[in-house]
VOGU-3710 file (C-alpha; in Angstrom, 3 decimals, decimal comma):
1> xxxxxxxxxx> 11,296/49,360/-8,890  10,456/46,965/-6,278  12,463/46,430/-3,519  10,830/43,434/-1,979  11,445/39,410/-2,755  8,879/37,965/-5,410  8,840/34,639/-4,954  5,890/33,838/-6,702  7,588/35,662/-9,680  10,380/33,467/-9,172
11> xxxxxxxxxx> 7,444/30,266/-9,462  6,139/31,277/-12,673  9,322/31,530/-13,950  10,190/27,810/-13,568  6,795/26,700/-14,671  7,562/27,962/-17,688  10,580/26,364/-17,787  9,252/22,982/-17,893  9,717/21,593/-14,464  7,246/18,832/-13,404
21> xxxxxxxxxx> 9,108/17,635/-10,876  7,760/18,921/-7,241  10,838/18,037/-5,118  13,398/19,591/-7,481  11,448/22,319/-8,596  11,336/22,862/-4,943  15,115/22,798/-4,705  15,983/25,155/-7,672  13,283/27,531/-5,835  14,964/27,476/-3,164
31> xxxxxxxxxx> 18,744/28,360/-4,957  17,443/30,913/-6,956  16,131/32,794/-4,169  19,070/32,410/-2,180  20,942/34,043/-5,353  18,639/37,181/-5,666  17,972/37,716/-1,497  22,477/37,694/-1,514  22,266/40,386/-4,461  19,214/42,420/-3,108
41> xxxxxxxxxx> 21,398/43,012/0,228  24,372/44,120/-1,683  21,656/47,270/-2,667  20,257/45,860/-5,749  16,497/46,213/-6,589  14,766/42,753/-7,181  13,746/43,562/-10,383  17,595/44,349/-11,417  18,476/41,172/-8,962  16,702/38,671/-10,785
51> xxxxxxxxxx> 17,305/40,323/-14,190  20,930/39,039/-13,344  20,405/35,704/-12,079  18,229/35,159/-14,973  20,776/36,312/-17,481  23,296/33,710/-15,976  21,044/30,875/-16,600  22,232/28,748/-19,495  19,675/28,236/-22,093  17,445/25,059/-21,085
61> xxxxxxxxxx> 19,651/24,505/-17,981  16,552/23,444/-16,067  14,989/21,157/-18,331  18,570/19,131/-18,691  18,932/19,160/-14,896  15,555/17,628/-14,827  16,274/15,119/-17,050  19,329/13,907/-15,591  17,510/14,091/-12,073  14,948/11,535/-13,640
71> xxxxxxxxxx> 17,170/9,562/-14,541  18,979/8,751/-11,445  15,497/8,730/-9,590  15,029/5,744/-12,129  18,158/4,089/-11,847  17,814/4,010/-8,196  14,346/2,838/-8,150  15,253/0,088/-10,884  16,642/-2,066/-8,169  13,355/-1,790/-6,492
81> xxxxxxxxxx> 11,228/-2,909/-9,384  13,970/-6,002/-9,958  13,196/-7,748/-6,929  9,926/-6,776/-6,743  9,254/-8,737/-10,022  11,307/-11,570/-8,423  9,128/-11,667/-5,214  6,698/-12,359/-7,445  8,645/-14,995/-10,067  10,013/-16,927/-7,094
91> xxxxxxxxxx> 6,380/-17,152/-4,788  4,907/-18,756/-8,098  7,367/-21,179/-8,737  7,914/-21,965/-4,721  3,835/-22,058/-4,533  4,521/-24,549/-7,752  7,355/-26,746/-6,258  4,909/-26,741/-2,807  1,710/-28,133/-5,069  3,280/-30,926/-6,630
101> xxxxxxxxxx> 5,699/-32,085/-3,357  8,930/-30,878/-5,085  12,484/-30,338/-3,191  13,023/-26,828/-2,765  9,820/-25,416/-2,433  10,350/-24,088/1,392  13,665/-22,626/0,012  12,047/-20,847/-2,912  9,111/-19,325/-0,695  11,956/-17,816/1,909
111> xxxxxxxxxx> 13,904/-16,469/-0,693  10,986/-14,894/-2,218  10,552/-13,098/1,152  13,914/-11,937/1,071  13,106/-10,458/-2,766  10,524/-8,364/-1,612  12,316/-6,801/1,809  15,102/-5,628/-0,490  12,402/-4,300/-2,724  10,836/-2,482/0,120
121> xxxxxxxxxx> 14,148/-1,384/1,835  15,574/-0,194/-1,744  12,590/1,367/-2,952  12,264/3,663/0,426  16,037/4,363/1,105  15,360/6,044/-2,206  12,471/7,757/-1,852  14,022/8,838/1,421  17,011/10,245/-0,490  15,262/12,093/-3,028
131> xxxxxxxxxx> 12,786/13,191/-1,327  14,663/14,553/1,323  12,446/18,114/2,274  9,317/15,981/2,379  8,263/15,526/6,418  7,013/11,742/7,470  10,003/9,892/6,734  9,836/8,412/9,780  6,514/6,661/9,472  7,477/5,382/5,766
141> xxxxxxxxxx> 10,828/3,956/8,077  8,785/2,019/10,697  5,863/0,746/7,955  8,337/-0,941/5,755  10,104/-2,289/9,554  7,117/-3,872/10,460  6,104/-5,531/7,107  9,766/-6,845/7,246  8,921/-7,869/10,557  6,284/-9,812/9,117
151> xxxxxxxxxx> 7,850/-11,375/6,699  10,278/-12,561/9,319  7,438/-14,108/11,543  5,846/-16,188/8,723  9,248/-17,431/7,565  9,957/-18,447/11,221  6,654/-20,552/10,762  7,512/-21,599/7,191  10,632/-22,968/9,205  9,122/-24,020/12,358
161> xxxxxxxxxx> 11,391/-21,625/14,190  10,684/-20,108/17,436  10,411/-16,178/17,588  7,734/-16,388/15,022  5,246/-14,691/17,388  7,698/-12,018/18,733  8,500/-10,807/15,185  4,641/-10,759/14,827  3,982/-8,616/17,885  6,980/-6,341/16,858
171> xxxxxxxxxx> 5,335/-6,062/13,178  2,058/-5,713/14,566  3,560/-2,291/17,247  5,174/-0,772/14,114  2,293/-0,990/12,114  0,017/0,635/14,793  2,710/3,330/15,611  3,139/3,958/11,836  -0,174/4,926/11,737  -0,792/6,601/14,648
181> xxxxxxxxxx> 2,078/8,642/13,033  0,210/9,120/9,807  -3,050/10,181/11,668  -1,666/12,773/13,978  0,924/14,360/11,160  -2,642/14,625/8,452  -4,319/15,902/11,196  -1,811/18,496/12,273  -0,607/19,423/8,370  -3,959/19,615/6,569
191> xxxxxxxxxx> -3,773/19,371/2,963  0,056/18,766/3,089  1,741/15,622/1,356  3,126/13,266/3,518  6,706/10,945/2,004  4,199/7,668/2,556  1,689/8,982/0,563  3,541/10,561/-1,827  5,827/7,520/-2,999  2,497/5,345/-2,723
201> xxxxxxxxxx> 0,175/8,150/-4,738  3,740/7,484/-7,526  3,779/3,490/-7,538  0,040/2,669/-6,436  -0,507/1,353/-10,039  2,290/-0,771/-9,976  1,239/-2,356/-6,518  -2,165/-2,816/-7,649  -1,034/-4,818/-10,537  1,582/-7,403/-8,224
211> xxxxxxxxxx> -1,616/-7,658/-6,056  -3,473/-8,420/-9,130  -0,819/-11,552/-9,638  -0,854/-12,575/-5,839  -4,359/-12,763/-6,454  -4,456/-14,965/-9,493  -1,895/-17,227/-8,131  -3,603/-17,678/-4,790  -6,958/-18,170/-6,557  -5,388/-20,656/-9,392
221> xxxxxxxxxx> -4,082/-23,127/-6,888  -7,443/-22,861/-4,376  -8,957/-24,692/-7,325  -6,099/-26,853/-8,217  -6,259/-28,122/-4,452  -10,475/-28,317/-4,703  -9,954/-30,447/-8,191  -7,655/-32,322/-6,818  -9,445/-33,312/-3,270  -7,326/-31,983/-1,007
231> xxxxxxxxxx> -8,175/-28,978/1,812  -4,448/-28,534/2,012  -3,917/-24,910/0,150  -0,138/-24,457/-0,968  -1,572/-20,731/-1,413  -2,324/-19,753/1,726  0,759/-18,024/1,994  0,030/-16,232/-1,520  -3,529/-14,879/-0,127  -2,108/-13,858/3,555
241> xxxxxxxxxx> 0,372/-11,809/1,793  -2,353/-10,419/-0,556  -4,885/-9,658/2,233  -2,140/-7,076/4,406  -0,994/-5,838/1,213  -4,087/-4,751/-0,123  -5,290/-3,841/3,079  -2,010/-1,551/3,320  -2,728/-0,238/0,019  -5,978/0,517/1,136
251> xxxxxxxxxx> -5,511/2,247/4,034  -2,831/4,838/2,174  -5,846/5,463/-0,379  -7,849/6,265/2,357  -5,403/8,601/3,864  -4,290/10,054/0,727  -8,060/10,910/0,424  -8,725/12,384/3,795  -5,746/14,562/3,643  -6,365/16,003/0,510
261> xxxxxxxxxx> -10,406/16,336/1,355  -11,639/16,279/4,427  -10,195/14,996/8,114  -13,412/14,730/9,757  -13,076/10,380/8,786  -9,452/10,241/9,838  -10,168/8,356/12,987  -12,281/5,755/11,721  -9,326/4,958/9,182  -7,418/4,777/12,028
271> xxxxxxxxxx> -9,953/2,466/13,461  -9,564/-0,006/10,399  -6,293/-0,134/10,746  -6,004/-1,306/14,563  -8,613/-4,145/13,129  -6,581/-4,925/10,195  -3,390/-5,257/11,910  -4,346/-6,880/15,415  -5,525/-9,880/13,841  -1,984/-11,008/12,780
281> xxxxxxxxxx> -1,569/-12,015/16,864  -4,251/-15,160/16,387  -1,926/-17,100/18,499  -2,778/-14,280/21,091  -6,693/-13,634/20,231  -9,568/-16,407/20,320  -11,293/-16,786/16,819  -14,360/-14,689/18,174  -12,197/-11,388/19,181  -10,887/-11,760/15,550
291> xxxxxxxxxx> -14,136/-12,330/14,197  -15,582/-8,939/15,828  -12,112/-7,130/14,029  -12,388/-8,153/10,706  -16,379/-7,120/10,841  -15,692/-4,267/12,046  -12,759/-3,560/9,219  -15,328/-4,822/6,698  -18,286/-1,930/8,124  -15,709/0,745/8,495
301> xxxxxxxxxx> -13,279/-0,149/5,701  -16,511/-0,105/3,116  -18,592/3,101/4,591  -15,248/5,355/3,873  -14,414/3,579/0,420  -18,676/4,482/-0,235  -17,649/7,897/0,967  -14,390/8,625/-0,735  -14,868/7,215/-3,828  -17,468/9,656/-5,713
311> xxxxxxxxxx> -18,696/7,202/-8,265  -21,846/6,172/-10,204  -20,978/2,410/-8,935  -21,601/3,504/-5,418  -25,288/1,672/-5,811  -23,143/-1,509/-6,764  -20,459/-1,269/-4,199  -22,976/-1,188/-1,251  -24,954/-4,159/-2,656  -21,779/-6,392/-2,666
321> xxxxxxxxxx> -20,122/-5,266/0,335  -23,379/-5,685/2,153  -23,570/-9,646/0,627  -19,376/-9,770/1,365  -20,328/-8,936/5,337  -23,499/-11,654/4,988  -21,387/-14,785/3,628  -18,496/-13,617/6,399  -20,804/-13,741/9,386  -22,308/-16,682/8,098
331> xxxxxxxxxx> -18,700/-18,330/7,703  -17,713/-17,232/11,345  -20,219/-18,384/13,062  -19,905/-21,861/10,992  -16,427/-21,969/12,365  -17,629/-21,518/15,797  -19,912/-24,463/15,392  -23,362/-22,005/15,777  -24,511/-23,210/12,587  -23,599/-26,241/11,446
341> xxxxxxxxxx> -20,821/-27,691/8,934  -23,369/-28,318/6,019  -23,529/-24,412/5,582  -19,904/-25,256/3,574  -22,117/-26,113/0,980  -24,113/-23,383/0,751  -21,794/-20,951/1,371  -18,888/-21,796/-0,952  -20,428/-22,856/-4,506  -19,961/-21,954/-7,893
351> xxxxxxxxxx> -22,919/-19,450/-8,021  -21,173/-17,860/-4,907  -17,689/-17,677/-6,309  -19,483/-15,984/-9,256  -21,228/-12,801/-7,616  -17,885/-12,304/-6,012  -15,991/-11,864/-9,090  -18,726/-10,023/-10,439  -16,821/-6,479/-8,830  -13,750/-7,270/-10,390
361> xxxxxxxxxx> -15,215/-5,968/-13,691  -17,623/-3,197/-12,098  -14,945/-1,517/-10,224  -12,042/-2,027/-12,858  -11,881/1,781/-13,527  -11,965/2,469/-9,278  -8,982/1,940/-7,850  -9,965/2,287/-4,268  -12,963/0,301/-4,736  -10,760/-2,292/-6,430
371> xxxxxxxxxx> -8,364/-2,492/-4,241  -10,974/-3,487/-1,339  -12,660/-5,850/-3,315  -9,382/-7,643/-4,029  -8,931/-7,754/-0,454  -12,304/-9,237/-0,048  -11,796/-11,914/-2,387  -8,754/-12,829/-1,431  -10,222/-13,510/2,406  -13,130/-14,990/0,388
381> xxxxxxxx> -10,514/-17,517/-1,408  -8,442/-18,247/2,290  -11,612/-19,305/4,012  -13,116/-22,020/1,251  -11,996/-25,289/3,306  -9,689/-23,771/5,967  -9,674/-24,862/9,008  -8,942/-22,077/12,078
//
């Protein structure tokens, strides 16, 4: 009879009783050995020990705790989903009321902003809450604190308030700390979930998809405005949201990847980040300084998407991102009047618009590789007639 703790007996024993659930799995584990170490000091063998807890154990107790855990996880992450779908609902219809000069459209587009903090504050308070043993906490915190922040700065511009660029500088120093966060915690647990990464590994399908919709929005009224003859693009708003979205999304894939795998990229995803993010200060940064960050992002960004994504389409991906980082340098350098304005034409046609959806369908079944091609084309869409 053995008189030492078997946890891993313990283990088995709840995988067999159904549990899928990692953080309450964890929890029960946790009880259960609690219960048997308090009976094994009383002289009890652990054998006998957990004989007795085990007896005491109603029949599919677990399996109904479960379930009720499930669904208060969903009722609490219902709210989330709510005013997520609003963000969206309400940036159409203000993008909408913007197009065609109605009353109200500034209103809408503020309120929309307000939809998708309490999204973001709802749906990590509660993956805080349940996920309570997880470590990184923190650095889920002061992400969602500085996209808020930047939501703030671009309504102060929407309103023509002042404090737009302070909120932007705060957004920009959370970002940058949340990540610093992120890279020293992977590096220093190897192979161990963080709370970012795990809520974004448990929603990343559901982001995809609102990017997906910020996309098609931004996209539908860049060629309302081009029908209609005017450079003024009531998306703009639509496609700068979509670009630091999926460029947030992207960078947790890329995380997610190097912490499971291998940590030997984890600076250069830091790298991408610091170039993602710093380019939000233009009113601090001359065009060409922002110019040499979002090449960079687009080298360093690509080479770890090519490396983390193991996929026959890697052939594909290299070939577009390659002719992405051509028509960007040859945009930039347009805008700072090296070549001259007639390179519009060339550079922004229908055969052009064409290769660049081209991916969409290619890399459909890749979400990594997706969600950096969305991000491409949604730059691609902001630059066709904007003026810097």
């Amino acid at each position: 009879m053995s008189t030492k703790l078997d946890i891993g007996k313990i283990e088995i024993f709840l995988d067999h009783q159904g549990l899928s659930f990692k953080p309450l799995k964890a929890e029960l584990l946790d009880h259960l050995v609690s219960d048997v170490e308090r009976r094994m000091m009383q002289g009890e063998t652990f054998e006998i020990a957990w004989n007795q807890v085990k007896d005491e154990i109603p029949s599919n107790h677990f399996k109904t705790i479960q379930q009720q855990t499930m669904e208060t996880i969903d009722s609490r992450f219902r709210i989330s989903r709510i005013f997520s779908n609003l963000f969206l609902a309400l940036m159409i219809m203000g993008s909408l009321f913007k197009f065609f000069h109605l009353p109200g459209a500034g209103i809408i587009l503020l309120v929309s902003f307000g939809a998708l903090a309490i999204s973001l504050l709802s749906g990590s308070l509660s993956g805080l809450i349940v996920n309570r043993g997880k470590r990184g906490g923190v650095w889920l915190v002061s992400m969602v604190l500085g996209v808020l922040f930047l939501l703030t700065a671009y309504c102060f511009r929407i309103l023509h308030l002042p404090g737009a660029n302070l909120a932007a500088l705060v957004a920009v120093g959370l970002l940058l700390v949340s990540v610093l966060g992120i890279t020293l915690s992977i590096q220093k647990h190897a192979g161990d979930e963080s709370l970012l990464t795990f809520l974004h590994s448990k929603y990343a399908t559901s982001i995809q998809r609102a990017l997906i919709v910020l996309l098609s929005v931004g996209v539908l009224f860049k060629v309302l405005a081009t029908v209609k003859g005017n450079d003024f693009f009531v998306g703009d708003i639509t496609l700068i949201l979509l670009i630091y979205g999926a460029g947030i999304q992207l960078l947790l894939f890329l995380f997610q990847s190097i912490a499971n795998n291998s940590q030997r990229n984890i600076l250069l995803v830091a790298i991408c980040a610091v170039c993602l993010f710093l380019p939000i200060l233009n009113f601090y940064l001359p065009f060409t300084t922002r110019f040499v960050l979002a090449l960079i992002f687009y080298l360093l960004a690509g080479y770890l998407v090519y490396q983390a994504a193991s996929s026959a389409n890697g052939t594909f991906f290299l070939l577009f991102a390659g002719f992405n980082i051509v028509h960007f340098v040859g945009w930039s350098l347009m805008k700072m009047e090296v070549l001259g304005a007639d390179m519009q034409n060339l550079l922004y046609n229908i055969p052009v618009a064409i290769i660049f959806t081209i991916p969409f369908w290619i890399f459909r079944k890749n979400k990594l590789m997706l969600t950096y091609w969305i991000l491409i084309f949604g730059a691609f869409a902001l630059q066709f007639t904007q003026s810097i």
